[in-house]
C-alpha positions in Angstrom: -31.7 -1.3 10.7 -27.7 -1.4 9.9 -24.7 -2.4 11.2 -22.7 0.2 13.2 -18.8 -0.9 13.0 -16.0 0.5 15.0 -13.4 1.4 12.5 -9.8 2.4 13.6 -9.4 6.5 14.0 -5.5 5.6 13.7 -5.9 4.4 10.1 -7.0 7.3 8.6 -7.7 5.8 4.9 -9.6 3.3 6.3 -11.9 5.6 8.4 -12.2 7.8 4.8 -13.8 4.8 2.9 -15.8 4.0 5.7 -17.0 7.5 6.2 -17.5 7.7 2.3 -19.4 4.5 2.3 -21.5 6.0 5.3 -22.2 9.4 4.8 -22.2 9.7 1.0 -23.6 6.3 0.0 -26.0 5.0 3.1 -23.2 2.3 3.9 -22.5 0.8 7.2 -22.7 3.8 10.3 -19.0 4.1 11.7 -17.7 4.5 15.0 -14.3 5.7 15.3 -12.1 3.8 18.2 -9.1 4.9 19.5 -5.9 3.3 17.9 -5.2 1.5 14.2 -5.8 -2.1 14.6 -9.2 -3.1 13.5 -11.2 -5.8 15.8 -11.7 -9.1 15.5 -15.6 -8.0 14.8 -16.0 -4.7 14.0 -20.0 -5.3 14.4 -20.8 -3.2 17.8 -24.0 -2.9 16.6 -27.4 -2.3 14.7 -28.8 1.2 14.7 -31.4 2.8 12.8 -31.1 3.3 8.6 -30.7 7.4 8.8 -27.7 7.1 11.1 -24.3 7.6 9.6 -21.7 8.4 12.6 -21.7 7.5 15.7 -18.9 10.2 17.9 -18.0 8.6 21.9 -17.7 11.8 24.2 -16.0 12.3 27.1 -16.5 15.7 28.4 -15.2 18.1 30.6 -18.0 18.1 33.6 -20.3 15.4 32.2 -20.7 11.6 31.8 -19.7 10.1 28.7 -22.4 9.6 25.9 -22.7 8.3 22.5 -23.8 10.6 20.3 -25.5 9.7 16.5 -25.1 11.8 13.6 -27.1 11.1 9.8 -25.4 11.8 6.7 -27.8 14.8 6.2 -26.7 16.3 9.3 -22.7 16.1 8.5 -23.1 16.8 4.7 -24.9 19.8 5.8 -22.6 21.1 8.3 -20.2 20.3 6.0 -22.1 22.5 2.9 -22.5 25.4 5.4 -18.7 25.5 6.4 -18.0 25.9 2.3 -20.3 28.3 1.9 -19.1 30.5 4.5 -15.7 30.4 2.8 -17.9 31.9 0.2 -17.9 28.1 -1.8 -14.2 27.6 -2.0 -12.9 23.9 -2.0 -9.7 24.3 -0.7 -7.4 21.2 0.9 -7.8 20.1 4.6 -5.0 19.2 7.0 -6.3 16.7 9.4 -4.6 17.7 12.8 -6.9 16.0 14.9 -7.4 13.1 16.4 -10.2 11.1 14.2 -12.4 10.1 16.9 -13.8 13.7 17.5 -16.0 15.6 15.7 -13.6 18.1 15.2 -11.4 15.6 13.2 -13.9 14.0 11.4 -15.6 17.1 9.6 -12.0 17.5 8.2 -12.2 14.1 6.4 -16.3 15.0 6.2 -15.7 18.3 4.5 -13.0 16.5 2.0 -15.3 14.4 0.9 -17.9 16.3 0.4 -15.8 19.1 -1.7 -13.8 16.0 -3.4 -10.7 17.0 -2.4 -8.1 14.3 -0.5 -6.5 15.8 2.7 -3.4 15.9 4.0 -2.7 13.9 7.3 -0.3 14.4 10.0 1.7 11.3 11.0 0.6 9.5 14.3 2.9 10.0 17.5 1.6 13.2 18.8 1.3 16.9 17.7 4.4 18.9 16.9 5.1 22.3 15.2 7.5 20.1 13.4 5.1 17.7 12.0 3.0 20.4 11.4 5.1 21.7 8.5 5.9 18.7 7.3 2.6 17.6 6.9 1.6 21.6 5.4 4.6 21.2 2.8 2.3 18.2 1.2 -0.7 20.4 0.4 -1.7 21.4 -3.3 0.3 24.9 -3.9 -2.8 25.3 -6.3 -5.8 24.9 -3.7 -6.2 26.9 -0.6 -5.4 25.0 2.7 -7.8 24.5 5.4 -7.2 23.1 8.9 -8.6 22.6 12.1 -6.7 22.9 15.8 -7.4 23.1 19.0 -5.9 25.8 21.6 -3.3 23.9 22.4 -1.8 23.1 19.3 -2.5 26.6 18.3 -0.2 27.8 20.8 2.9 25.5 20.7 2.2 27.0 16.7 3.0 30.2 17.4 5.3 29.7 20.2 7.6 28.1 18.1 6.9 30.6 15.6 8.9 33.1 17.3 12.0 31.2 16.4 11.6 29.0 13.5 10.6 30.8 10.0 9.4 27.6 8.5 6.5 27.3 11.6 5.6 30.9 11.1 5.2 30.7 7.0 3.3 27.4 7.1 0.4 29.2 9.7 0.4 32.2 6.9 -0.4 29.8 4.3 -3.5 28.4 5.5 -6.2 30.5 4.0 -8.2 29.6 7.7 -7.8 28.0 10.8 -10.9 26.6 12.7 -10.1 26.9 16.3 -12.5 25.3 18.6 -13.0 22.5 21.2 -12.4 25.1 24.3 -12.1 28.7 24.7 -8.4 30.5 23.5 -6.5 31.9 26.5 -6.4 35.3 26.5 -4.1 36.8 23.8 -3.4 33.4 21.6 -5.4 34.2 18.9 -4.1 38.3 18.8 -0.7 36.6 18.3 -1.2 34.6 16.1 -2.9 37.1 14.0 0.3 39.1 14.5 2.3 36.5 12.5 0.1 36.2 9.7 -2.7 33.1 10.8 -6.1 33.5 9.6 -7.7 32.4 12.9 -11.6 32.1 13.3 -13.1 31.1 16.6 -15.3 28.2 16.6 -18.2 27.1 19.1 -20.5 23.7 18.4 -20.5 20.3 19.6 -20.7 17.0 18.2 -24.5 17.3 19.2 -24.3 19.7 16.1 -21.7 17.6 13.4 -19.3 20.4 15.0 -18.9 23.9 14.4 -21.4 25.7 13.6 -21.0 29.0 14.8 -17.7 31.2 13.7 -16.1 34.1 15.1 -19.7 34.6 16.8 -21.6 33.8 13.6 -24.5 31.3 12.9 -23.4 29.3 9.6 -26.1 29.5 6.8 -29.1 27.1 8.2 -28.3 27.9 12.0 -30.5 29.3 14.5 -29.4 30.6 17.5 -31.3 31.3 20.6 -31.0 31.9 24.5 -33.9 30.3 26.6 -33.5 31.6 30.1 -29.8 32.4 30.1 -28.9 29.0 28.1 -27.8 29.0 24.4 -29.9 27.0 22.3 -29.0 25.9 18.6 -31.5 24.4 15.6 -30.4 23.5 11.9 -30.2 20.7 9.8 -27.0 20.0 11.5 -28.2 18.8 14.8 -27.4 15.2 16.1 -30.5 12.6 16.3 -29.8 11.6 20.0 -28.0 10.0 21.8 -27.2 5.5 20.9 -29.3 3.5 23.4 -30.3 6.6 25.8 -33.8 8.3 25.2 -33.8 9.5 28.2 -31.0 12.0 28.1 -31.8 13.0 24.5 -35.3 13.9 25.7 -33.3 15.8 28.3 -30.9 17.9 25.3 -33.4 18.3 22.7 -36.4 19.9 22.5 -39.4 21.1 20.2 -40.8 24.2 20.1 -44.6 25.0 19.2 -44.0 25.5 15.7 -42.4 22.2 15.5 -38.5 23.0 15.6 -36.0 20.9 17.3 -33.3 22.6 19.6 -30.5 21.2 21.4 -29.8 22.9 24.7 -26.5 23.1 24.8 -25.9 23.7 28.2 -23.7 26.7 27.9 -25.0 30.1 29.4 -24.5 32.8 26.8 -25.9 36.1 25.1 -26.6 37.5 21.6 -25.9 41.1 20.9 -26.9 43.8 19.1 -24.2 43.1 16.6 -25.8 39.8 16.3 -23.3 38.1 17.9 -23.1 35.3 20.3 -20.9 35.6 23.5 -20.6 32.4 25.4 -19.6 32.9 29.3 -20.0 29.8 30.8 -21.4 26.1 31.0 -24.7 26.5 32.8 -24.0 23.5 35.1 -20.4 25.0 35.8 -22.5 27.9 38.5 -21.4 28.0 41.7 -23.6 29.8 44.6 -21.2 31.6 47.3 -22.8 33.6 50.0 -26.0 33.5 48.1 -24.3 35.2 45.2 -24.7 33.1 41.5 -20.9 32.9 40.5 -20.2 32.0 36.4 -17.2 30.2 37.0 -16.5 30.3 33.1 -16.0 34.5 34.0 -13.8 33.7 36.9 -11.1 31.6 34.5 -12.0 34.5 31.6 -10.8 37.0 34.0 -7.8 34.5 35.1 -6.8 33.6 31.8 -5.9 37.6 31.6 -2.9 37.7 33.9 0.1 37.1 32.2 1.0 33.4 33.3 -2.3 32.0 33.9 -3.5 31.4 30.2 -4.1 27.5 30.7 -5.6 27.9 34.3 -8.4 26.3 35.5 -11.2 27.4 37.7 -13.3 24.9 39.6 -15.7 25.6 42.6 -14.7 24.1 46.4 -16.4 23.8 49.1 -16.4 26.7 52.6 -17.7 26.3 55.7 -18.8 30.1 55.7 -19.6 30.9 51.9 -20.9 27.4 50.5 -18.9 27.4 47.7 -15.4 29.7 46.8 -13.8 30.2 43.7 -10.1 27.6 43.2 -7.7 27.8 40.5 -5.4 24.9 39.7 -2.3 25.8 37.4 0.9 24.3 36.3 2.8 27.4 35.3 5.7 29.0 36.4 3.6 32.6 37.6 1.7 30.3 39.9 4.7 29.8 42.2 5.6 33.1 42.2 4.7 35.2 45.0 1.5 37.5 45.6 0.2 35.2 42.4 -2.9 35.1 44.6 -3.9 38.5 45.0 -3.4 39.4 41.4 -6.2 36.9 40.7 -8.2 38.3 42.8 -7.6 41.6 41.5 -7.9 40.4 37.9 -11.6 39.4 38.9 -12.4 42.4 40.8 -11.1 44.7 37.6 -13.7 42.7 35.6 -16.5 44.0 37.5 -17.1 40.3 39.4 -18.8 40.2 42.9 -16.2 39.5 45.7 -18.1 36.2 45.7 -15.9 35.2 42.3 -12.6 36.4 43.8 -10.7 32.6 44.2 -9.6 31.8 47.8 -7.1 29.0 46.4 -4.5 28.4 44.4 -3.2 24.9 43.1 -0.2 24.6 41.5 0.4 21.3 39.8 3.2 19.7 38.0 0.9 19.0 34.6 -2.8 20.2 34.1 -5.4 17.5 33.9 -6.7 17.1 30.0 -8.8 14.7 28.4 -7.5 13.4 25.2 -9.2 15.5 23.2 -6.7 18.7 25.2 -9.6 19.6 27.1 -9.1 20.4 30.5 -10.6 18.0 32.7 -12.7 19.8 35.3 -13.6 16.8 37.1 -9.9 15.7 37.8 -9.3 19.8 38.6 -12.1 19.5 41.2 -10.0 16.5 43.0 -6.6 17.9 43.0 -8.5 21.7 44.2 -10.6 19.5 47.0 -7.3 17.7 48.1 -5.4 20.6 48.3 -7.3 21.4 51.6 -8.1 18.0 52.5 -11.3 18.5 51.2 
C-alpha cells in the first residue's frame, strides 16, 4: 500500500512533479483537488502499490465516483496518442482544467515525450489567453492541445474578427476535442479557418481518449454488446476507490479472459470500421411504447440553426409516459414557431413521432458542470418545473 495525496490542480508545476513522481517513478498516487492551496495533510489515503492517479467525476446523469488509474494505464494511453501522430513529440498546451482526465493526459503525455508544456493562466478560458499562452510554444516543435466544445467554439467565434485567434488555431498541428459531442457545424468551421480538429471519445475509465475521429488507438478494442459500446486495452482504469461494487457493475471479463469496460453509451461500428456513438444507454426514454435515444433527439436539435448548445431531457405525460423536452438559452428559442421546427428537425431525421419534443425551455444560462458539460440532471429540474412537474 501507498499514500494517495490530494495535490492542488491550480498549481500546475506542482501537480507535474507529483504526476512525474507517480506515474513515471512508482511515487505517491495523486489526486487532483480543485484550487492551488495545498492542505494541511495532503494524506487522503492508502491505496494499492499499482495505482498512480486517482480522477473525482461528476457526470452528466450519474453519481459521482472516484475513479483509479496505474501508471501502465496512462503511459500507455499516452504512447498510443504519439503513435497515432505517427511518433511525433510535439509541445502541449494545457487548456484544461487539471482535475480531469482530459487535462491531465496533457501534462501525462508531456512527460512521457519529455517535452514541458505550456499553461494557460488561471481565471477562466479566453480566446485571448489562448494566444497568449500559444505565442509561448517552441516555434521548433509541433503544438498539441486539448479543448472541449465550448472553448472550441468561443475559438472560432472570435476568429471571425481577430487574425491573431484565427493564426494561433492554424498552428496547432492537432486539436483533441472531446468531453461531449460538437454541435452541429463547429468542427466544419473550424476546419474552414485552418484548425486541425480530431473528434475524441473515452472516459477517465480509459486514462481518456482513446478513440479518434472514430478510430481505436493502437492497443484498443472496440466492441458493441447488445446495443452498448464496449472498450478493452491496456488503457482501462482498475476500478473504482473504495467501491467494488460498481466496478463489478462497469467492468467485465470475457471467456478468453479480457477485461471490458461498459461504457454505457449505445453505439455502432461500421463497415468503414468506424464507431458512431448515438446515445448514453441510460439516457432512453420509452413514449407510447416507442424506445426514444434521446442523444438522436438533441443530434437532430443541435441541427437547427440556433439550437447548437441545446439540451434534450425526457419529462413525464399523462398519455405517452414519457415526451421529448428541450431546454435552451439562445436567442432562436424565443423566437416564434422555434417549436415546430424542432419537431420538424426530428421528423427530417427519420425519428418516430414519439421523439418529436412537446416542450421548450428557454433559460437565461444552460446548466454545466465544471468540466462544460451540460448537466442533464439540473436540465431535467428546470424541464419538470417548467410544467409544474
Amino acid at each position: 500500500m501507498k499514500p494517495l495525496i490530494r495535490v492542488p490542480a491550480g498549481d500546475v508545476p506542482l501537480l507535474t512533479v507529483q504526476l512525474r513522481e507517480a506515474v513515471l517513478l512508482d511515487g505517491p498516487a495523486v489526486l487532483p483537488i480543485h484550487g492551488d492551496h495545498e492542505p494541511a495533510d495532503p494524506i487522503e489515503t492508502l491505496v494499492d502499490d499499482e495505482i498512480a492517479l486517482v480522477v473525482e467525476t461528476s457526470g452528466s446523469t450519474d453519481a459521482p465516483k472516484r475513479v483509479s488509474l496505474s501508471g501502465s494505464a496512462l503511459r500507455a494511453s499516452a504512447r498510443a496518442t504519439s503513435q497515432w501522430f505517427g511518433g511525433t513529440h510535439g509541445q502541449w498546451l494545457l487548456a484544461l482544467p487539471g482535475t480531469y482526465i482530459a487535462g491531465i493526459q496533457v501534462l501525462v503525455r508531456s512527460l512521457v515525450a519529455g517535452t514541458e508544456p505550456a499553461v494557460m493562466p488561471a481565471g477562466g478560458f479566453t480566446p485571448e489567453a489562448f494566444v497568449a499562452a500559444a505565442r509561448t510554444l517552441d516555434a521548433d516543435r509541433p503544438w498539441f492541445t486539448s479543448l472541449v466544445p465550448v472553448q472550441l467554439a468561443r475559438l472560432v467565434e472570435a476568429a471571425d474578427g481577430d487574425r491573431s485567434v484565427r493564426a494561433a488555431l492554424g498552428s496547432f498541428e492537432a486539436i483533441l476535442l472531446g468531453g461531449q459531442a460538437a454541435p452541429a457545424g463547429l468542427v466544419e468551421r473550424a476546419t474552414a479557418i485552418g484548425a486541425r480538429v480530431h473528434r475524441t471519445y473515452g472516459s477517465s475509465e480509459t486514462a481518456g481518449g482513446c478513440v479518434y475521429d472514430g478510430r481505436a488507438l493502437n492497443g484498443v478494442d472496440v466492441r458493441i454488446v447488445d446495443g452498448e459500446v464496449q472498450l478493452s486495452g491496456r488503457m482501462l482504469a482498475q476500478g473504482y476507490l473504495g467501491d467494488p461494487e460498481r466496478t463489478a457493475r462497469a467492468f467485465t471479463i470475457d471467456a478468453d479472459g479480457r477485461r471490458w469496460y461498459r461504457t454505457g453509451d449505445l453505439g455502432s461500428v461500421g463497415e468503414d470500421g468506424r464507431l458512431r456513438v448515438t446515445g448514453r444507454a441510460d439516457d432512453v426514454m420509452i413514449s407510447g411504447g416507442v424506445k426514444v435515444v434521446l442523444g438522436e433527439v438533441e443530434r437532430a436539435v443541435h441541427g437547427v440553426d440556433g439550437f447548437g448548445d441545446a439540451i434534450v431531457v425526457a419529462v413525464p405525460d399523462p398519455e405517452w409516459g414519457e415526451r421529448a423536452a428541450v431546454v435552451d438559452a439562445g436567442h432562436a428559442a424565443r423566437t416564434a414557431g422555434a417549436l415546430e421546427a424542432l419537431r420538424r428537425a426530428t421528423d427530417a431525421a427519420g425519428l418516430p413521432p414519439a421523439g418529436r419534443p412537446v416542450r421548450l425551455v428557454v433559460v437565461d444560462d444552460l446548466p454545466r458542470l465544471a468540466s462544460g458539460k451540460p448537466d442533464r440532471v439540473a436540465a431535467s429540474a428546470l424541464a419538470r418545473g417548467a410544467a409544474g412537474a
